[in-house]
N, C-alpha and C positions, 0 to 999 in steps of 0.2 A: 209316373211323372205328374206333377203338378203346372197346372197352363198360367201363369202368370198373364200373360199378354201375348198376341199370338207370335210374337216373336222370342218372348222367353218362357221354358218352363225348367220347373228345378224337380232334383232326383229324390225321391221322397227320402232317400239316405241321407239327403244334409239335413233334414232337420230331425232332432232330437225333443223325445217329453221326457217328461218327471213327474211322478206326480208325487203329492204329500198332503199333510194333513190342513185342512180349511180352517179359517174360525167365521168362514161367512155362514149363509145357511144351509142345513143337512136336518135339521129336526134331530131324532133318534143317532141318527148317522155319524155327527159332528162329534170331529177330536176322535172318530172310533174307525171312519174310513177316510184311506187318502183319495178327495174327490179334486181337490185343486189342481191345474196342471200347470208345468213350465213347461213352453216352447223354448228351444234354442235353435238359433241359426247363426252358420257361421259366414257370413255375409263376404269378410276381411278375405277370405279366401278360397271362394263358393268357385268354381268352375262355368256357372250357369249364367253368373252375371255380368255384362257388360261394363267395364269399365266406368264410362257414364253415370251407369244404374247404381253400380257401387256406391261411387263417390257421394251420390245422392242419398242414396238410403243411407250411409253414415252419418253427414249430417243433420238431418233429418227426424234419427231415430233418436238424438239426444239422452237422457239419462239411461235407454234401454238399452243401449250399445254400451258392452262391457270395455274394459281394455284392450282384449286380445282380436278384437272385431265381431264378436258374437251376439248379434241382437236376442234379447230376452225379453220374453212374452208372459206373461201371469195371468190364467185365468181362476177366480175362484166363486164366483158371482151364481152359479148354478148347481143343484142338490145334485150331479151324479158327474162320473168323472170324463163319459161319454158327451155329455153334454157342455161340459169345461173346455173339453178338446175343441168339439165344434167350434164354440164361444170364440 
């Protein structure tokens, strides 16, 4: 479980990575490992979230909120893919 707040936390099952290839920095690395990550979360129809909280973090999340209610997250800012995650 992941602790949002101490009244919500979510199943680490609803969110989803990806990772792919960076054009940020990797030195040697770049274009050759996938260090970038995409977060998905599907907010629109999360079990974990209060109605409230929903409503909120949809408008909110602005161009990251796809159609289908899934916020998407991009990290590619750092050389390793462990630390994208973090990010």
């Amino acid at each position: 479980m992941i602790t949002i707040t101490s009244a919500i936390s979510l199943d680490e099952n609803e969110i989803r990575y990806a990772f792919f290839h960076s054009s940020g920095p990797g030195g040697q690395n770049v274009n050759k490992v996938a260090t970038a990550v995409e977060l998905r979360f599907n907010a629109a129809h999360s079990p974990s979230l209060p109605e409230p909280v929903r409503e909120r973090l949809m408008k909110l999340a602005g161009k990251r909120m796809n159609k289908e209610g899934e916020l998407v997250i991009t990290s590619s800012r750092q050389r390793t893919q462990e630390a994208n995650k973090e990010d």
